[in-house]
PDB file of N, CA, C and O in Angstrom:
ATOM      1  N   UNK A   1     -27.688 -16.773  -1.992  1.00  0.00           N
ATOM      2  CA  UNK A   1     -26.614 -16.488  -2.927  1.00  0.00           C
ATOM      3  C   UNK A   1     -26.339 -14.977  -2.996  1.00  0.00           C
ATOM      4  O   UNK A   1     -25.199 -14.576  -2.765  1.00  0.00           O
ATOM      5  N   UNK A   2     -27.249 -14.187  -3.277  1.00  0.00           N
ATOM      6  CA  UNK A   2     -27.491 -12.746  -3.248  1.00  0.00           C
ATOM      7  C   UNK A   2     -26.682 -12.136  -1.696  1.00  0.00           C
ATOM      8  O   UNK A   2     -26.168 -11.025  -1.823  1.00  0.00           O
ATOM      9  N   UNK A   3     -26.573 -12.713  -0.469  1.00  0.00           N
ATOM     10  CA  UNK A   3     -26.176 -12.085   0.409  1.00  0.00           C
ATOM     11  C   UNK A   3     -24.730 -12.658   0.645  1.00  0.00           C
ATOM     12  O   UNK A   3     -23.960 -11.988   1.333  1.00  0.00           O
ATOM     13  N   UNK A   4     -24.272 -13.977   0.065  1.00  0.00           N
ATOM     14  CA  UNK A   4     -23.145 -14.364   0.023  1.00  0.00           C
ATOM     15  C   UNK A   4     -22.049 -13.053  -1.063  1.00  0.00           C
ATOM     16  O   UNK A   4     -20.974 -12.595  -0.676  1.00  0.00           O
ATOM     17  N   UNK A   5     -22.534 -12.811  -2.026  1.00  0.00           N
ATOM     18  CA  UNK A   5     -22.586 -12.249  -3.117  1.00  0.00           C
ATOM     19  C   UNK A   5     -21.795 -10.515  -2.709  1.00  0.00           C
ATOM     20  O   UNK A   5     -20.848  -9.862  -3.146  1.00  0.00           O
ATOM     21  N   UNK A   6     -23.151 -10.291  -1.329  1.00  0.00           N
ATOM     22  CA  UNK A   6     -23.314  -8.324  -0.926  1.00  0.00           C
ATOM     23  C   UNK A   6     -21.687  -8.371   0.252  1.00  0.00           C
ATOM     24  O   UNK A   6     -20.742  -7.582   0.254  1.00  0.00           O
ATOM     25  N   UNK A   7     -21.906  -9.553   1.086  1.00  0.00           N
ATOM     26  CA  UNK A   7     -21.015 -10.415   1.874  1.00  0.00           C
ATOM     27  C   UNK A   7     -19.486  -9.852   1.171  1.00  0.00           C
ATOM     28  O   UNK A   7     -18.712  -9.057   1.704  1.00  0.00           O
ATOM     29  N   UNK A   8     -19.362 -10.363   0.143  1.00  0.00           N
ATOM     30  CA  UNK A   8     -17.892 -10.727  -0.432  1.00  0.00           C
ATOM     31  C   UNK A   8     -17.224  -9.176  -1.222  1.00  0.00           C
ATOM     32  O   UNK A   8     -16.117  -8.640  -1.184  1.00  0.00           O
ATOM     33  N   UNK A   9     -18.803  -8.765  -2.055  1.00  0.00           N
ATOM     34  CA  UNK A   9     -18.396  -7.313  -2.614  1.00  0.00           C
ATOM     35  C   UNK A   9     -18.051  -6.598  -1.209  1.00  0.00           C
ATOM     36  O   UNK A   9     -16.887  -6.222  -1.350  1.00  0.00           O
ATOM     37  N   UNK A  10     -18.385  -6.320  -0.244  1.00  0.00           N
ATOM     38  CA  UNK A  10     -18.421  -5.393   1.031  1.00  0.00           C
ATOM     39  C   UNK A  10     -17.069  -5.631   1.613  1.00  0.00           C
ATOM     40  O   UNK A  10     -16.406  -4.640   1.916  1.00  0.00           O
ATOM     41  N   UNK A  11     -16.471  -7.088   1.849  1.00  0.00           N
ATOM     42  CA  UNK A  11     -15.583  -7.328   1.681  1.00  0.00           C
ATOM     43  C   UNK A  11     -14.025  -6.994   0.994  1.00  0.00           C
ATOM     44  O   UNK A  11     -12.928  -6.829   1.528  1.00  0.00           O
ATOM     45  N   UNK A  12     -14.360  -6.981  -0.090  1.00  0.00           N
ATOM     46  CA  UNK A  12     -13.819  -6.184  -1.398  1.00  0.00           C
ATOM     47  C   UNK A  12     -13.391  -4.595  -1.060  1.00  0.00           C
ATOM     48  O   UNK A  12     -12.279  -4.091  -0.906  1.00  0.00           O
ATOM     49  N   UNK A  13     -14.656  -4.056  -1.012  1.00  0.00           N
ATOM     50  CA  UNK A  13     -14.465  -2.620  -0.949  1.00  0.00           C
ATOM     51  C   UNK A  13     -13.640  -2.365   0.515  1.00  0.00           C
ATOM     52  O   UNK A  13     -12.456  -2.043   0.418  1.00  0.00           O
ATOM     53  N   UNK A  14     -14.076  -2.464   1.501  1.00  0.00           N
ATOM     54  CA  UNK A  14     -13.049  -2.521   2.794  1.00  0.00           C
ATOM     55  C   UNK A  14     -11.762  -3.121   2.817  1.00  0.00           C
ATOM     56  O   UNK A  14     -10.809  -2.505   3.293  1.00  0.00           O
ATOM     57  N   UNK A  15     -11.658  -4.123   2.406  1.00  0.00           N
ATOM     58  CA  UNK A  15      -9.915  -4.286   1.868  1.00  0.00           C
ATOM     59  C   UNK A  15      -9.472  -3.452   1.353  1.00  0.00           C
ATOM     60  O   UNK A  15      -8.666  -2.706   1.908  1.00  0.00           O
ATOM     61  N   UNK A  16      -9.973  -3.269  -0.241  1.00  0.00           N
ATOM     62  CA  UNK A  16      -9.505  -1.842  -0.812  1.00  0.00           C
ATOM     63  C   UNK A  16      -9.228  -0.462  -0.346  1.00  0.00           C
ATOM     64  O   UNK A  16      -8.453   0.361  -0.833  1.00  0.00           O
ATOM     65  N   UNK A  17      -9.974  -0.363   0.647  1.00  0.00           N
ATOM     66  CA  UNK A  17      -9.966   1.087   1.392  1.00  0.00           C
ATOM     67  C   UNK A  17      -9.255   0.959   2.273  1.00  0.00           C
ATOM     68  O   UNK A  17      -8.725   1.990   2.687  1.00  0.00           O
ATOM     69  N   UNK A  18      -8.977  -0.133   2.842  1.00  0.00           N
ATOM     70  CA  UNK A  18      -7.625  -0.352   4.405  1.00  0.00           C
ATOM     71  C   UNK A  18      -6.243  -0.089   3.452  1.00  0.00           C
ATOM     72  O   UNK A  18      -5.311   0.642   3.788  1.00  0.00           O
ATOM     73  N   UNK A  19      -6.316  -0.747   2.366  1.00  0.00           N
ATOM     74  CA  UNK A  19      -4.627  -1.046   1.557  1.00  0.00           C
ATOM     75  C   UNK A  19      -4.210   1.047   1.101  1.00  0.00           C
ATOM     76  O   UNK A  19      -3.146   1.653   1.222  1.00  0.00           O
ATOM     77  N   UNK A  20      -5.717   1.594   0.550  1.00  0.00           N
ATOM     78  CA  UNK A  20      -5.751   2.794  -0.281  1.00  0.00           C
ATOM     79  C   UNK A  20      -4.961   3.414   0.936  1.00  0.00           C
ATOM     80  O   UNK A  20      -3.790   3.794   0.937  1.00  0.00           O
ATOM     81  N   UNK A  21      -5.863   3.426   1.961  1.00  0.00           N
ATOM     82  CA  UNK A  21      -5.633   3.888   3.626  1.00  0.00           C
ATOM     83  C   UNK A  21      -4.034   4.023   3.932  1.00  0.00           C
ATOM     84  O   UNK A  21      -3.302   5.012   3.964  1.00  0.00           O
ATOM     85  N   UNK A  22      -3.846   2.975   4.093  1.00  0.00           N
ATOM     86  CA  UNK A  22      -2.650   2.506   4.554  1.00  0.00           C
ATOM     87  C   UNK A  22      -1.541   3.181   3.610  1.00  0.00           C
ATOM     88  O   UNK A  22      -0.771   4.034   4.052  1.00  0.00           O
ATOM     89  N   UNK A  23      -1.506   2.627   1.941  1.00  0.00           N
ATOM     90  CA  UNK A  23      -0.585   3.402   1.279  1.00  0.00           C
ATOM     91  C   UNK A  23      -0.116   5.458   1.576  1.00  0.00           C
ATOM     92  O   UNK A  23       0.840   6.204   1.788  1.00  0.00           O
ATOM     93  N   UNK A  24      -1.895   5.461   1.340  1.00  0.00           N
ATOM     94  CA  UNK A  24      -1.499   7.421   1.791  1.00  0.00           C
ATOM     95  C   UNK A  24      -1.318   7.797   3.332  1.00  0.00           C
ATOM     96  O   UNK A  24      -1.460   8.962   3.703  1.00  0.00           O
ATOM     97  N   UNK A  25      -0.955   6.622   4.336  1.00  0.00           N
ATOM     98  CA  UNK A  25      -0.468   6.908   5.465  1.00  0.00           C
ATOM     99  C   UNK A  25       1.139   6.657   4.996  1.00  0.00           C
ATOM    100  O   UNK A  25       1.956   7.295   5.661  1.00  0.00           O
ATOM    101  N   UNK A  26       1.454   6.156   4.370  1.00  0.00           N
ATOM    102  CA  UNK A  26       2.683   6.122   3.698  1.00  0.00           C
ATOM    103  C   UNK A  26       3.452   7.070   3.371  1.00  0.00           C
ATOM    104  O   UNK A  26       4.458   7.537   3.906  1.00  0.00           O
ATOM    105  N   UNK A  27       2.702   7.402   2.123  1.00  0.00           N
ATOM    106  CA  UNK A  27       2.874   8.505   1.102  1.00  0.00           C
ATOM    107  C   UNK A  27       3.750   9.946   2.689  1.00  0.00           C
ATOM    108  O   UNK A  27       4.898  10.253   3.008  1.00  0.00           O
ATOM    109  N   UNK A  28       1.981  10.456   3.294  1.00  0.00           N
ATOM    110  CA  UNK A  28       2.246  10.989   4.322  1.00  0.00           C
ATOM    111  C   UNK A  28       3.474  10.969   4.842  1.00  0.00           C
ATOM    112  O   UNK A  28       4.036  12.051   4.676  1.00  0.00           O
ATOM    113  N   UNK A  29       4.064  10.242   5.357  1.00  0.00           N
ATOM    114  CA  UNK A  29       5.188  10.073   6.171  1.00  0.00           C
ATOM    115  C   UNK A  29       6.168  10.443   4.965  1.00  0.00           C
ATOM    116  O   UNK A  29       6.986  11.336   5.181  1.00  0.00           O
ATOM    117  N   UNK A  30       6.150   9.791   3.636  1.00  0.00           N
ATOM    118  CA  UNK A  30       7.054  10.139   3.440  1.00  0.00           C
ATOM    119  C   UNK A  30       7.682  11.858   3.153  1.00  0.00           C
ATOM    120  O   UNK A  30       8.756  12.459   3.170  1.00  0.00           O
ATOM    121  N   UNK A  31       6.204  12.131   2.890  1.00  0.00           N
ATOM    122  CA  UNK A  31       6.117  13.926   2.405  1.00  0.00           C
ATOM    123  C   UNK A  31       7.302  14.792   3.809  1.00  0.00           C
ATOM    124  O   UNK A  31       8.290  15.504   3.987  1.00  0.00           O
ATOM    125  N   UNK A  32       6.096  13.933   4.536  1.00  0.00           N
ATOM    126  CA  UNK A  32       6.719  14.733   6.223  1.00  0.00           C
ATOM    127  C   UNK A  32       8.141  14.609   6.256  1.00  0.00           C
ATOM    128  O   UNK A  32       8.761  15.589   6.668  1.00  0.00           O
ATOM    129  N   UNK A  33       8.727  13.679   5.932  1.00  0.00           N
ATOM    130  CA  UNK A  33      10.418  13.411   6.271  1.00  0.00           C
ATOM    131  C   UNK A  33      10.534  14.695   5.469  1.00  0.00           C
ATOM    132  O   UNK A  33      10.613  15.782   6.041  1.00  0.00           O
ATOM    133  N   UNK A  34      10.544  14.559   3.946  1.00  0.00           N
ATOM    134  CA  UNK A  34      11.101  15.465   3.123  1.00  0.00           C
ATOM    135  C   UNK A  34      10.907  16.911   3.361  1.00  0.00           C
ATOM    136  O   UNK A  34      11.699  17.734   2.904  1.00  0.00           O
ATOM    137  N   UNK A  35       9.661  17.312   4.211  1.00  0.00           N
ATOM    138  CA  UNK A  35       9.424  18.643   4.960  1.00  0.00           C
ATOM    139  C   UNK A  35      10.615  19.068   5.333  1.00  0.00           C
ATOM    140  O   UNK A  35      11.291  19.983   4.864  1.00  0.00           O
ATOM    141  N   UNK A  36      10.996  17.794   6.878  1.00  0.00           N
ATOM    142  CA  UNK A  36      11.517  18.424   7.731  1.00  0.00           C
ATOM    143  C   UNK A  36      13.138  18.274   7.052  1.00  0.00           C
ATOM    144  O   UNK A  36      13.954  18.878   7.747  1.00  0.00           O
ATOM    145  N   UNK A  37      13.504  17.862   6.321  1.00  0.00           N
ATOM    146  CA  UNK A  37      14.794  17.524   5.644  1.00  0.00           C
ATOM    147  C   UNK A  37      15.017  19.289   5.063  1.00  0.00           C
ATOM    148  O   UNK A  37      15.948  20.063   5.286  1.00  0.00           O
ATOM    149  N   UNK A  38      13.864  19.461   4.333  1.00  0.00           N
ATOM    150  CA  UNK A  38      13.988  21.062   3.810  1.00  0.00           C
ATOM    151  C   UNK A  38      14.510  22.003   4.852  1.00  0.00           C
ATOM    152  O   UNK A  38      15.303  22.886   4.524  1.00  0.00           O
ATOM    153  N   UNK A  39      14.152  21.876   5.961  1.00  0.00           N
ATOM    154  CA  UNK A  39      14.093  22.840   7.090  1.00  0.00           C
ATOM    155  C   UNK A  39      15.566  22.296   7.623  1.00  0.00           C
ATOM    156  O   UNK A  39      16.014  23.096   8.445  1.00  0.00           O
ATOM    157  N   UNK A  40      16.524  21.078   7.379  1.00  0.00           N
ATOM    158  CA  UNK A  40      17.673  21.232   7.984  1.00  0.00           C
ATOM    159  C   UNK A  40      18.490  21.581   6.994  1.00  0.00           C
ATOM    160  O   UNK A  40      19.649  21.874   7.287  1.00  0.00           O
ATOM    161  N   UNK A  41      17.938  21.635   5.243  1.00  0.00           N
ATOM    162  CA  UNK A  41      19.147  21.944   4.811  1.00  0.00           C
ATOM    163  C   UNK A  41      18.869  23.649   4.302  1.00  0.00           C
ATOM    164  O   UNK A  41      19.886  24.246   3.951  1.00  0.00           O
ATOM    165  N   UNK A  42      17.938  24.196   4.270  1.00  0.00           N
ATOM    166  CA  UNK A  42      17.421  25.396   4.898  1.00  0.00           C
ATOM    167  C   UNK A  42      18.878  26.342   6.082  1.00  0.00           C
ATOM    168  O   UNK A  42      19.844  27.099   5.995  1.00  0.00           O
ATOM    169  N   UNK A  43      18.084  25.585   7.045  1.00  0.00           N
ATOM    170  CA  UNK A  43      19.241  25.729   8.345  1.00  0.00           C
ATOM    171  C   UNK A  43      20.829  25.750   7.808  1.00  0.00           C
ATOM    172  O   UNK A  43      21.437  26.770   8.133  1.00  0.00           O
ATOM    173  N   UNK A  44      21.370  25.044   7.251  1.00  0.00           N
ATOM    174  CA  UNK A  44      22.543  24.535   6.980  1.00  0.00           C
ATOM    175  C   UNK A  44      23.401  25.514   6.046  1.00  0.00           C
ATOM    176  O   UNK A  44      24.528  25.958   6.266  1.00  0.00           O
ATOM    177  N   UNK A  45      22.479  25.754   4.830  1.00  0.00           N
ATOM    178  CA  UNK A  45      22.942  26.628   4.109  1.00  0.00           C
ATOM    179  C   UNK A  45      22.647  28.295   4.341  1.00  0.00           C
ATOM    180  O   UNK A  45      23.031  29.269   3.693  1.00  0.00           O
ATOM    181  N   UNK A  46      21.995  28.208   5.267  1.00  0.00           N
ATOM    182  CA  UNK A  46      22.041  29.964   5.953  1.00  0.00           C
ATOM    183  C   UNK A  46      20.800  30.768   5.922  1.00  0.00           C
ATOM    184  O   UNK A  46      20.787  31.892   6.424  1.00  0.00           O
ATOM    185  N   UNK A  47      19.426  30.090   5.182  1.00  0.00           N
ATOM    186  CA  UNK A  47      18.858  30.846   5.114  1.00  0.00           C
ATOM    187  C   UNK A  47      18.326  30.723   2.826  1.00  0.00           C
ATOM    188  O   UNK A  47      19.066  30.461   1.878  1.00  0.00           O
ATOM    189  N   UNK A  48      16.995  31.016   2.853  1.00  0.00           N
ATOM    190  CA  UNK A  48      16.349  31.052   1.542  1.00  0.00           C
ATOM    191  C   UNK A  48      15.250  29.893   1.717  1.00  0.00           C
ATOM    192  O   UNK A  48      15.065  29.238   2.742  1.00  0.00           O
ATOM    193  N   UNK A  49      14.596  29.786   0.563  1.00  0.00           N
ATOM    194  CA  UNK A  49      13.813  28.967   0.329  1.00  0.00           C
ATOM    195  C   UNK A  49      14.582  27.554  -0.235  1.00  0.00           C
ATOM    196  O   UNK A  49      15.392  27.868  -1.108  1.00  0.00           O
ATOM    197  N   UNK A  50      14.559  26.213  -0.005  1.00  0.00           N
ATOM    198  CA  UNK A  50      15.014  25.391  -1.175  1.00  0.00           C
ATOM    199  C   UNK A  50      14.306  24.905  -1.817  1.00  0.00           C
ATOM    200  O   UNK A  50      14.773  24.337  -2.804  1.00  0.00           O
ATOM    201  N   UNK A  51      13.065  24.879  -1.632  1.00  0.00           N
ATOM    202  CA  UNK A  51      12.226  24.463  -3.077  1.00  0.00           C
ATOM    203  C   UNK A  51      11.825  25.645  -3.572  1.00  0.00           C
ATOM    204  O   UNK A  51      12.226  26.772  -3.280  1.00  0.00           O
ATOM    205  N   UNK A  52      10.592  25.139  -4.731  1.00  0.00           N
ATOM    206  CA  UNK A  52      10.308  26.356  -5.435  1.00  0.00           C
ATOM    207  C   UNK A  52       8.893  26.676  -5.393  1.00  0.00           C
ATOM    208  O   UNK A  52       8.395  27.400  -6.255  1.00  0.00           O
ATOM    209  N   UNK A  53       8.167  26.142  -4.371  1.00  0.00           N
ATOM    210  CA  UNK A  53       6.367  26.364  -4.564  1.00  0.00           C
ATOM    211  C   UNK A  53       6.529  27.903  -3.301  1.00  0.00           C
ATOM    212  O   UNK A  53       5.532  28.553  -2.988  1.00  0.00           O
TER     213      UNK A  53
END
């Protein structure tokens, strides 16, 4: 019962960490678009910073 038990929690935690995984490969991509979006409207308008960090 005890190893059915270690079995299913272990289970658990590795799902959780593929989905966590997966979302901030997400996230990632989405940051990256918005990078390179800065840098065309950057380009576009001539020059400055457009955000503010």
């Amino acid at each position: 019962m005890g190893i059915i038990l270690a079995v299913l929690l272990l289970a658990i935690i590795l799902g959780g960490a593929g989905f966590a995984l997966h979302a901030l490969w997400i996230i990632a991509g989405i940051v990256l678009v918005v990078w390179l979006l800065g840098f065309a409207v950057r380009t576009a308008e001539g020059g400055g910073r457009w955000y503010r960090w």
